[in-house]
Backbone bond lengths (Angstrom), bond angles and torsions (degrees), N, CA, C in turn:
res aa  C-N    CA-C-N  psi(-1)  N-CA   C-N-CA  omega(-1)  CA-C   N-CA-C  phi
1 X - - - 1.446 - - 1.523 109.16 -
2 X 1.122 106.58 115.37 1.940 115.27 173.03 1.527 111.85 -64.84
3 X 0.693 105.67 130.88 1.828 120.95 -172.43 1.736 90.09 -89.54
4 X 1.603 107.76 136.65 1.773 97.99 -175.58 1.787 79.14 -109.59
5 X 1.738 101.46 165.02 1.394 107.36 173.17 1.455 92.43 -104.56
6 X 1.274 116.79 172.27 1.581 116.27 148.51 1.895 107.17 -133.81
7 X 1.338 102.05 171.94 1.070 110.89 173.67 1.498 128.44 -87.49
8 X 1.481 128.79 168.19 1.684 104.33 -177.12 2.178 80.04 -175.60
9 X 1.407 107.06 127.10 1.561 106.05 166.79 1.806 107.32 -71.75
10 X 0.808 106.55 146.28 1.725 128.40 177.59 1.628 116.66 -119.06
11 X 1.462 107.86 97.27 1.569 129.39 -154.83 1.833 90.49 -75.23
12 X 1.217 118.71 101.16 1.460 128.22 -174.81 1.815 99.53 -102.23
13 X 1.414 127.11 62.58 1.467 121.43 174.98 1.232 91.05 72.26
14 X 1.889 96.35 -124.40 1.202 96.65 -159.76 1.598 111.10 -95.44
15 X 1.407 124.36 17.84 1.365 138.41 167.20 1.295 116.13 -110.42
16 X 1.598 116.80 138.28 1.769 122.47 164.77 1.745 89.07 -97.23
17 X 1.682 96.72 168.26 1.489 92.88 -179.65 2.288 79.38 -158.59
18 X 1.088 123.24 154.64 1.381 129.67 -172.34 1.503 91.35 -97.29
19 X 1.271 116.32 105.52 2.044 112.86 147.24 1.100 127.39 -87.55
20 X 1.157 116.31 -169.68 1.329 121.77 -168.50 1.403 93.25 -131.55
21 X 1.573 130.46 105.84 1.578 125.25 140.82 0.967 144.52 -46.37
22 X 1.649 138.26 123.06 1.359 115.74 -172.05 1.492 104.85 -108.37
23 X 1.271 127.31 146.72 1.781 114.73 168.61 1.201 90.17 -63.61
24 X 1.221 110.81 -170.84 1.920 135.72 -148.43 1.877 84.31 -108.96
25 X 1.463 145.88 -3.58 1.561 147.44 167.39 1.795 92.62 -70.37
26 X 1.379 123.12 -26.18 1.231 121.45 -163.55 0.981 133.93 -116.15
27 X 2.017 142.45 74.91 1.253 104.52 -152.50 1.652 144.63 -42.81
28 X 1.047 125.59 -172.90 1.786 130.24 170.62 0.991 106.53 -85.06
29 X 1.455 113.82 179.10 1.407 139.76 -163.14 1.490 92.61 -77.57
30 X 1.152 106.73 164.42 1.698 118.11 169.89 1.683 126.50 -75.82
31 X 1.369 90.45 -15.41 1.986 104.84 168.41 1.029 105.46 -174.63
32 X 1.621 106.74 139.16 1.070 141.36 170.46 1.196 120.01 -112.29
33 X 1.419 144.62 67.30 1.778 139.69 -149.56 1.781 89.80 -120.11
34 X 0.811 130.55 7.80 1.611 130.56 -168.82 1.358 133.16 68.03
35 X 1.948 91.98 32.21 1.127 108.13 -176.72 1.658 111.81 -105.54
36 X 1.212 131.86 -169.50 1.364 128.72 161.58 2.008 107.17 -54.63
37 X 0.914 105.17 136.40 1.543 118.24 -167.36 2.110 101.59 -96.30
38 X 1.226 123.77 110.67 0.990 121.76 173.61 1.639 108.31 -109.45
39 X 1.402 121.92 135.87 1.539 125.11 -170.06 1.288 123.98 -102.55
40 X 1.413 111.37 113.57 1.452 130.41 -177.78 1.404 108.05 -70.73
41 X 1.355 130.42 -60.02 1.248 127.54 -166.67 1.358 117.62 -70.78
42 X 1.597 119.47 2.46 1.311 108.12 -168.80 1.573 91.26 -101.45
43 X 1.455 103.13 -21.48 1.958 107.32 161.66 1.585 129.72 -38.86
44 X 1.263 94.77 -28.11 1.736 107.47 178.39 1.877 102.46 -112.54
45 X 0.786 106.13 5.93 1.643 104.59 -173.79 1.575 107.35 -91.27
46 X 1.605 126.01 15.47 1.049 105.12 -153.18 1.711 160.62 93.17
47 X 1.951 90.12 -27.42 1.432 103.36 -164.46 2.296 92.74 -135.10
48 X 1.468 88.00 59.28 1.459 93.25 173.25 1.484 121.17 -43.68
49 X 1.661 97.40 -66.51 1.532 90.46 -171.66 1.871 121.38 -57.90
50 X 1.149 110.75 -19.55 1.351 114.33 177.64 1.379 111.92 -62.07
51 X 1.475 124.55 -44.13 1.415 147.02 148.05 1.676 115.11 -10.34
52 X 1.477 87.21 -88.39 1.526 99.36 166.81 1.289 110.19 -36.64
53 X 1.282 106.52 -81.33 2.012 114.28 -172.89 1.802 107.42 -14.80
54 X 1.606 87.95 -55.23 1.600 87.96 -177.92 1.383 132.46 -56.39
55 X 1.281 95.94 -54.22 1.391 122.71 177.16 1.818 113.52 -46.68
56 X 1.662 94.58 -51.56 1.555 122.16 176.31 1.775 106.40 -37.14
57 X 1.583 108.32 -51.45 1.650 137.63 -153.47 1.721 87.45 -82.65
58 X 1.399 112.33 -58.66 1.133 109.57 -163.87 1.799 126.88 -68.55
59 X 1.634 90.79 -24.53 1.357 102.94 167.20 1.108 118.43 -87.37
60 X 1.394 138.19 6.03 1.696 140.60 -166.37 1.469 92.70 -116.51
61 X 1.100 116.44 -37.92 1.547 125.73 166.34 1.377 119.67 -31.16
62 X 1.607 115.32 -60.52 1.343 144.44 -139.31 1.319 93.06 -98.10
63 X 1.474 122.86 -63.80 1.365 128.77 171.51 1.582 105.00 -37.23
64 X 0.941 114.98 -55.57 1.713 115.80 -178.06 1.486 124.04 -40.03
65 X 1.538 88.44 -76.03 1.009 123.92 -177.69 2.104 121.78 -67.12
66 X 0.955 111.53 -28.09 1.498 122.80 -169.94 1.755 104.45 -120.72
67 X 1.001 112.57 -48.71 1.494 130.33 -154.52 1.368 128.93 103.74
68 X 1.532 114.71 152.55 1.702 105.91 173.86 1.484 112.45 -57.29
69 X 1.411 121.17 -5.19 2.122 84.66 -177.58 1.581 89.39 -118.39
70 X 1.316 128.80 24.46 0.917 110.28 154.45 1.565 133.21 -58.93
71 X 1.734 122.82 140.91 1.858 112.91 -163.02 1.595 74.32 -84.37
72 X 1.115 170.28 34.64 1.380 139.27 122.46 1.161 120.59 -70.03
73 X 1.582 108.56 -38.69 1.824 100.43 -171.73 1.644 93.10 -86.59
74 X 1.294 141.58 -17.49 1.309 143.09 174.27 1.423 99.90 -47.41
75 X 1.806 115.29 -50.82 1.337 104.02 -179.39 1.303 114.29 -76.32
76 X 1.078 133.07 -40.15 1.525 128.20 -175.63 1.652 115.25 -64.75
77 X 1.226 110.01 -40.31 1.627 110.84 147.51 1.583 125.47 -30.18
78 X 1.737 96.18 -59.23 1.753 94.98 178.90 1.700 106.12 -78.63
79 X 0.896 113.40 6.93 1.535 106.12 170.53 1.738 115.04 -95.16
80 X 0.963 101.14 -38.14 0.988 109.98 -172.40 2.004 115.10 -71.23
81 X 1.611 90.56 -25.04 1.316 109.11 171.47 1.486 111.17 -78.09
82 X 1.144 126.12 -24.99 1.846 146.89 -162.18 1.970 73.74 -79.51
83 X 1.387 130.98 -56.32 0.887 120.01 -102.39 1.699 88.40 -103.82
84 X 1.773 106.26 -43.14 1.763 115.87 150.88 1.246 117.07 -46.39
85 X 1.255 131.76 -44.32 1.335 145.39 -172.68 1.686 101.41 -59.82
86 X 1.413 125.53 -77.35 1.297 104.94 160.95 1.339 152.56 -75.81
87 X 1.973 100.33 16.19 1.696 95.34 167.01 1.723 100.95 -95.72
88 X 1.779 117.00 11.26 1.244 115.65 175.78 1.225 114.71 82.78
89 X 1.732 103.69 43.46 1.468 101.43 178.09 1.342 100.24 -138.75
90 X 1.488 122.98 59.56 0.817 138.13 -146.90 2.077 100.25 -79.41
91 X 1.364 114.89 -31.80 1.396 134.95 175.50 1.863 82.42 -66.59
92 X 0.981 155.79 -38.89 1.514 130.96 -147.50 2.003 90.72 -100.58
93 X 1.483 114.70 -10.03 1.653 110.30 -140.95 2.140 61.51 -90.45
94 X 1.559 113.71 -59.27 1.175 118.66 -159.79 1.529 120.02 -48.16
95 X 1.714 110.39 -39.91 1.375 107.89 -178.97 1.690 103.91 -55.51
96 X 1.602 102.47 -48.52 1.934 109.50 -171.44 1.749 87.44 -43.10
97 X 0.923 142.09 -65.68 1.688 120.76 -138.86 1.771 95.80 -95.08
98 X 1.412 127.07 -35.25 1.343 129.40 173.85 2.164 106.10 -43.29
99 X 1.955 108.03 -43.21 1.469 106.09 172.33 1.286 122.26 -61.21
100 X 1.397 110.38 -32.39 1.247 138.92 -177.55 1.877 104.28 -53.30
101 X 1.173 114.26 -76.40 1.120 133.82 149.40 1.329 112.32 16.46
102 X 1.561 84.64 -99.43 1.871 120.53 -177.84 1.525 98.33 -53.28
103 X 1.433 137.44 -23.13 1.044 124.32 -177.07 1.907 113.25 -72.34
104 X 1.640 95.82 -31.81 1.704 93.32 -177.79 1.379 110.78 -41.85
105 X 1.270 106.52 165.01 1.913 109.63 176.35 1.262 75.75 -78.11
106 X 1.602 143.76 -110.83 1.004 142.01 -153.81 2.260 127.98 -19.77
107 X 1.642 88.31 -12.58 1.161 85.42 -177.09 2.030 134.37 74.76
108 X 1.304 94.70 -25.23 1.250 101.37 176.79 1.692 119.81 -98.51
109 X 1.455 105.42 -5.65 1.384 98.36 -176.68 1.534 132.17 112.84
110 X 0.849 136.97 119.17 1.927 123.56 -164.87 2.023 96.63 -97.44
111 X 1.495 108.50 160.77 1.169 98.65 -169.19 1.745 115.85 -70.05
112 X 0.829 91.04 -24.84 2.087 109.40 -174.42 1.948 93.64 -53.13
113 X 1.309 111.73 -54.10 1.405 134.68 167.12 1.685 101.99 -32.70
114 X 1.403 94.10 -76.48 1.846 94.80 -165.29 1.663 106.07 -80.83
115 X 1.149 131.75 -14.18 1.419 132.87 151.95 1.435 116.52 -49.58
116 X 0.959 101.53 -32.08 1.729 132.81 -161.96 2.228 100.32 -63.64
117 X 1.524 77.76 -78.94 1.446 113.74 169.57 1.791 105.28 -49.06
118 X 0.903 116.60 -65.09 1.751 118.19 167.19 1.544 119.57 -39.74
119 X 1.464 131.19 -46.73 1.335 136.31 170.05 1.930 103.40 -54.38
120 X 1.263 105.81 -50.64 1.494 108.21 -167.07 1.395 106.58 -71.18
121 X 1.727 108.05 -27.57 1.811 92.12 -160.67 2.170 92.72 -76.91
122 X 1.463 114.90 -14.78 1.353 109.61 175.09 1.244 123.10 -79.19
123 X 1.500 104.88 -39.06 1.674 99.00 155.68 1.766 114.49 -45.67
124 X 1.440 128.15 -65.26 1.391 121.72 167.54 1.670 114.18 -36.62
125 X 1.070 125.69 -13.46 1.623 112.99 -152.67 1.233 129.30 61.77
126 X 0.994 126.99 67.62 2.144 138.62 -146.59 1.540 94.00 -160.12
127 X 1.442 120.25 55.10 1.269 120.06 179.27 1.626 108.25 -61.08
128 X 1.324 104.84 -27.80 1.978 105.53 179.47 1.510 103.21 -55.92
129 X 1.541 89.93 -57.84 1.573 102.31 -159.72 1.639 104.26 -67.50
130 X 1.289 132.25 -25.86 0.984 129.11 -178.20 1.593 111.21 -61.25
131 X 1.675 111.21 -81.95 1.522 120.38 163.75 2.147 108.35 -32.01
132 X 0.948 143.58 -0.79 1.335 137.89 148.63 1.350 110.33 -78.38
133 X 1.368 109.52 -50.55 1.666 124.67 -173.18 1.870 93.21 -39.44
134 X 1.303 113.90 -59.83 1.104 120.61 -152.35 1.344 104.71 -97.55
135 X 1.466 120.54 5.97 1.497 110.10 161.47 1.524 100.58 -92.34
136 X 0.910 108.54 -0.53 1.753 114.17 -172.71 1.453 85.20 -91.18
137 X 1.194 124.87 -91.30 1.610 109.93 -171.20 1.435 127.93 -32.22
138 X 1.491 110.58 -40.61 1.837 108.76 159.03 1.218 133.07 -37.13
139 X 1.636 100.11 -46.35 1.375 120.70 -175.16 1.195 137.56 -71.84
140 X 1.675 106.16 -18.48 1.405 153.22 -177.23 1.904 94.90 -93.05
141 X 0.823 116.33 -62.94 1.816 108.71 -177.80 1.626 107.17 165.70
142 X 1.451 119.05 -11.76 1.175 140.84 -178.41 1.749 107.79 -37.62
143 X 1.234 135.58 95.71 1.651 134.33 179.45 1.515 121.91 -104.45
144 X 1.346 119.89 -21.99 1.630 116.47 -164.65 1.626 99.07 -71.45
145 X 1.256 113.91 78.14 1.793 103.91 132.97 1.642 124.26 -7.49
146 X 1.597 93.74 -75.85 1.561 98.03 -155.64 1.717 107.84 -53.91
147 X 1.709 101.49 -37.12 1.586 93.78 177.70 1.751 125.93 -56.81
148 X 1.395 106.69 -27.78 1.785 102.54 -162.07 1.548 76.84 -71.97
149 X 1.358 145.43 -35.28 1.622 142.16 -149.17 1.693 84.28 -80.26
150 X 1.056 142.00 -30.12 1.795 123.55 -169.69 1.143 110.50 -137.68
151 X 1.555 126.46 25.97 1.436 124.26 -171.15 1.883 92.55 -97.66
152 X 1.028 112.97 99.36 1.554 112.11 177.06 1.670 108.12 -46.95
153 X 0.964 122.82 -46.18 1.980 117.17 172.39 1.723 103.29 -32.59
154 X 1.266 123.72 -42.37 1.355 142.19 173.72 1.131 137.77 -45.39
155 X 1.961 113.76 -56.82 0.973 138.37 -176.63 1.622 106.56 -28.21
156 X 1.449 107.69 -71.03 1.486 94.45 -166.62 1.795 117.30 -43.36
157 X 1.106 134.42 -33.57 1.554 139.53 162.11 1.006 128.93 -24.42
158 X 1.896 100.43 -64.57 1.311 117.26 177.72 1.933 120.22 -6.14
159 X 1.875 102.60 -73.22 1.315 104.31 -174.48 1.542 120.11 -60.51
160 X 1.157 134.42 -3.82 1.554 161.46 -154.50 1.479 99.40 -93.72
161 X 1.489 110.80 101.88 1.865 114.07 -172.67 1.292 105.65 -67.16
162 X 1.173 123.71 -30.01 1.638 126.73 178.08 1.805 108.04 -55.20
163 X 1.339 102.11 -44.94 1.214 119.63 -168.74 1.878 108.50 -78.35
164 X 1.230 103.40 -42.02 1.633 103.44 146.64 1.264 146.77 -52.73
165 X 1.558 100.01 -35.70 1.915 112.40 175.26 1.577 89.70 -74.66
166 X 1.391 123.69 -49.54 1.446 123.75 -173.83 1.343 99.57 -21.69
167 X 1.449 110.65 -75.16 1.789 133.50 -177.28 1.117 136.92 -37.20
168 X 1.391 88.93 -42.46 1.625 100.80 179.96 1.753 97.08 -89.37
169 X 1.205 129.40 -38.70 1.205 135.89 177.74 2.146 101.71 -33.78
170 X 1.296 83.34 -61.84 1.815 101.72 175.74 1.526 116.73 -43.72
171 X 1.193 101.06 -63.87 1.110 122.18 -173.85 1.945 109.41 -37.66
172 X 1.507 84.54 -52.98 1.587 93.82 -151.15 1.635 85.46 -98.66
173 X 1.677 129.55 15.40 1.648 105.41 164.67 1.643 98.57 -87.68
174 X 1.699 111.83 179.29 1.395 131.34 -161.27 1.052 99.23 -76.97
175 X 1.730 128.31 -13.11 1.550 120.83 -148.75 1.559 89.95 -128.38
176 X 1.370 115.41 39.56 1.954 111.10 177.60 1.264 119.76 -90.09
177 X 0.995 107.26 160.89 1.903 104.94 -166.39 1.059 125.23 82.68
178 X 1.477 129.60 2.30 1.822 149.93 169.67 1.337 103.50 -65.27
179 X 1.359 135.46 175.19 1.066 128.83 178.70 1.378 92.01 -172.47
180 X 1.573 96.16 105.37 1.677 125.54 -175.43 1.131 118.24 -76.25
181 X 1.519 103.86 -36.74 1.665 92.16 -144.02 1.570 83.83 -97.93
182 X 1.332 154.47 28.19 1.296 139.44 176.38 1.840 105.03 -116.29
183 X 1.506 102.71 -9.92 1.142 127.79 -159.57 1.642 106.13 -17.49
Protein backbone atom coordinates (compact mmCIF):
# COMPACT_ATOMS: atom_id res chain seq x y z
CA UNK A 1 0.00 0.00 0.00
CA UNK A 2 1.54 3.51 -1.15
CA UNK A 3 1.35 5.94 1.58
CA UNK A 4 0.01 9.39 -0.30
CA UNK A 5 1.72 12.69 1.10
CA UNK A 6 -0.26 15.82 0.98
CA UNK A 7 0.63 19.25 1.07
CA UNK A 8 -0.17 21.91 3.92
CA UNK A 9 1.68 25.82 4.24
CA UNK A 10 3.58 26.04 7.64
CA UNK A 11 3.04 29.72 9.12
CA UNK A 12 6.94 30.29 10.16
CA UNK A 13 6.40 34.12 11.92
CA UNK A 14 6.97 36.16 9.49
CA UNK A 15 7.56 33.34 6.72
CA UNK A 16 5.11 30.48 5.14
CA UNK A 17 7.27 27.75 3.69
CA UNK A 18 5.14 24.43 1.77
CA UNK A 19 5.77 20.85 3.73
CA UNK A 20 5.15 17.83 3.10
CA UNK A 21 2.75 15.73 5.60
CA UNK A 22 3.17 12.29 6.11
CA UNK A 23 0.15 9.97 7.45
CA UNK A 24 1.42 8.07 10.54
CA UNK A 25 2.26 4.60 7.45
CA UNK A 26 5.21 7.12 6.91
CA UNK A 27 7.76 8.37 9.09
CA UNK A 28 8.33 12.47 9.54
CA UNK A 29 10.62 14.76 8.40
CA UNK A 30 14.01 14.74 10.04
CA UNK A 31 13.30 18.26 11.92
CA UNK A 32 10.86 20.00 13.05
CA UNK A 33 12.50 23.14 15.22
CA UNK A 34 9.89 25.75 13.77
CA UNK A 35 11.88 26.33 11.10
CA UNK A 36 11.26 25.83 7.28
CA UNK A 37 10.95 21.91 7.14
CA UNK A 38 13.24 20.30 4.41
CA UNK A 39 12.46 16.34 3.61
CA UNK A 40 14.79 13.59 4.13
CA UNK A 41 12.68 10.65 3.62
CA UNK A 42 11.34 11.61 0.42
CA UNK A 43 15.37 11.44 -0.46
CA UNK A 44 15.17 7.69 -0.26
CA UNK A 45 11.64 7.40 -1.64
CA UNK A 46 12.70 7.61 -5.05
CA UNK A 47 11.62 11.22 -5.77
CA UNK A 48 15.15 13.06 -5.18
CA UNK A 49 14.77 15.96 -7.15
CA UNK A 50 11.50 16.86 -5.44
CA UNK A 51 13.67 16.55 -2.21
CA UNK A 52 16.09 18.94 -3.25
CA UNK A 53 13.40 21.47 -4.62
CA UNK A 54 12.30 21.42 -1.07
CA UNK A 55 15.15 21.47 0.68
CA UNK A 56 16.48 24.09 -2.17
CA UNK A 57 13.06 26.49 -1.02
CA UNK A 58 13.60 25.81 2.46
CA UNK A 59 17.14 26.77 2.57
CA UNK A 60 16.74 30.06 0.38
CA UNK A 61 14.07 30.85 2.80
CA UNK A 62 16.28 30.72 5.89
CA UNK A 63 19.19 32.49 4.35
CA UNK A 64 16.76 35.36 3.79
CA UNK A 65 14.93 35.38 6.31
CA UNK A 66 17.27 34.36 9.51
CA UNK A 67 20.74 34.57 8.06
CA UNK A 68 23.45 32.07 6.92
CA UNK A 69 24.76 31.13 10.49
CA UNK A 70 21.66 30.76 11.65
CA UNK A 71 21.46 26.66 13.39
CA UNK A 72 18.08 26.61 11.48
CA UNK A 73 19.24 27.45 8.09
CA UNK A 74 22.55 25.36 9.12
CA UNK A 75 20.01 22.59 9.23
CA UNK A 76 18.18 23.16 6.16
CA UNK A 77 21.53 23.62 4.46
CA UNK A 78 22.49 20.04 5.70
CA UNK A 79 19.39 18.84 4.25
CA UNK A 80 19.54 20.08 1.42
CA UNK A 81 23.11 18.70 1.21
CA UNK A 82 21.59 15.01 2.46
CA UNK A 83 19.46 15.69 -0.38
CA UNK A 84 22.35 16.31 -3.55
CA UNK A 85 24.25 13.79 -1.82
CA UNK A 86 21.71 11.14 -2.60
CA UNK A 87 20.59 12.22 -6.09
CA UNK A 88 24.62 11.73 -6.50
CA UNK A 89 25.64 15.08 -6.67
CA UNK A 90 27.65 14.89 -4.12
CA UNK A 91 30.32 17.78 -5.91
CA UNK A 92 27.09 20.31 -5.91
CA UNK A 93 26.17 19.27 -1.84
CA UNK A 94 30.23 20.17 -1.28
CA UNK A 95 30.54 23.46 -3.20
CA UNK A 96 26.99 24.58 -0.96
CA UNK A 97 28.99 24.17 2.43
CA UNK A 98 32.76 24.91 0.91
CA UNK A 99 30.57 28.85 0.02
CA UNK A 100 29.35 28.54 3.23
CA UNK A 101 32.75 28.35 4.56
CA UNK A 102 34.37 31.21 2.69
CA UNK A 103 31.49 33.14 3.90
CA UNK A 104 32.76 32.95 7.78
CA UNK A 105 34.61 36.23 8.73
CA UNK A 106 37.29 34.00 9.84
CA UNK A 107 37.09 32.15 6.62
CA UNK A 108 37.68 28.78 7.97
CA UNK A 109 34.30 27.79 8.98
CA UNK A 110 32.37 27.49 12.48
CA UNK A 111 32.13 23.94 13.92
CA UNK A 112 28.16 23.48 13.53
CA UNK A 113 29.35 24.27 9.67
CA UNK A 114 31.96 21.42 9.43
CA UNK A 115 29.74 19.01 11.56
CA UNK A 116 27.34 20.12 9.14
CA UNK A 117 29.46 19.11 6.09
CA UNK A 118 30.39 15.64 7.91
CA UNK A 119 26.57 14.39 8.15
CA UNK A 120 26.27 15.05 4.25
CA UNK A 121 29.66 13.70 3.13
CA UNK A 122 28.00 10.18 4.97
CA UNK A 123 24.90 10.59 3.44
CA UNK A 124 27.22 10.60 0.00
CA UNK A 125 29.26 7.61 1.33
CA UNK A 126 32.71 9.70 1.79
CA UNK A 127 33.58 8.02 5.03
CA UNK A 128 37.32 9.72 4.46
CA UNK A 129 35.87 12.87 3.74
CA UNK A 130 33.45 12.65 6.40
CA UNK A 131 35.94 11.71 9.52
CA UNK A 132 38.05 15.09 8.14
CA UNK A 133 34.72 16.97 8.14
CA UNK A 134 34.69 16.24 11.75
CA UNK A 135 38.24 16.68 12.60
CA UNK A 136 37.60 20.06 11.25
CA UNK A 137 34.78 20.73 13.60
CA UNK A 138 37.05 19.39 16.60
CA UNK A 139 39.57 21.58 15.57
CA UNK A 140 37.31 24.52 15.40
CA UNK A 141 36.01 24.02 19.25
CA UNK A 142 33.56 21.21 18.39
CA UNK A 143 33.38 18.76 21.99
CA UNK A 144 30.07 16.63 22.26
CA UNK A 145 31.26 13.05 22.20
CA UNK A 146 27.97 11.84 23.26
CA UNK A 147 26.39 13.35 20.01
CA UNK A 148 28.77 11.69 17.15
CA UNK A 149 27.73 8.22 19.49
CA UNK A 150 23.65 8.88 18.61
CA UNK A 151 23.52 11.34 15.86
CA UNK A 152 21.90 8.89 13.23
CA UNK A 153 23.57 11.16 10.12
CA UNK A 154 26.64 9.22 11.78
CA UNK A 155 25.70 5.80 12.20
CA UNK A 156 27.35 4.54 9.21
CA UNK A 157 30.98 5.69 11.00
CA UNK A 158 30.31 4.30 14.06
CA UNK A 159 32.31 0.88 13.00
CA UNK A 160 35.26 3.19 11.52
CA UNK A 161 38.42 3.04 14.21
CA UNK A 162 39.42 6.45 13.07
CA UNK A 163 36.02 7.47 13.89
CA UNK A 164 36.40 5.78 17.34
CA UNK A 165 39.87 7.33 18.32
CA UNK A 166 37.87 10.57 17.19
CA UNK A 167 35.54 9.61 20.37
CA UNK A 168 37.49 8.50 22.64
CA UNK A 169 39.89 11.40 21.77
CA UNK A 170 36.62 13.63 23.01
CA UNK A 171 35.79 11.85 25.54
CA UNK A 172 38.99 11.87 27.38
CA UNK A 173 39.80 15.94 26.52
CA UNK A 174 39.21 18.43 29.73
CA UNK A 175 36.49 20.24 27.79
CA UNK A 176 33.88 16.95 27.25
CA UNK A 177 30.36 17.22 27.65
CA UNK A 178 30.19 20.90 25.83
CA UNK A 179 27.92 21.02 23.21
CA UNK A 180 29.19 23.05 20.21
CA UNK A 181 27.44 22.50 17.57
CA UNK A 182 23.96 24.00 18.95
CA UNK A 183 26.04 26.80 20.26
Amino acid sequence: MKCRQRWCWKRLGFTAMRVIVFPPCRPKTSRDKGGATAVSNEERSGQPPEAEKLAREAFEIETRTLGWQHPYTLDSEQQLGKALAHAHRYPDASKLFRDTIEKDSSGQGSPPVWYSFACVAVAANRPEDALKYLRQAVNRGYKDANTLLVDDDLKNLRPNPKFQQLVEDLQHSPDKGQRARTQ
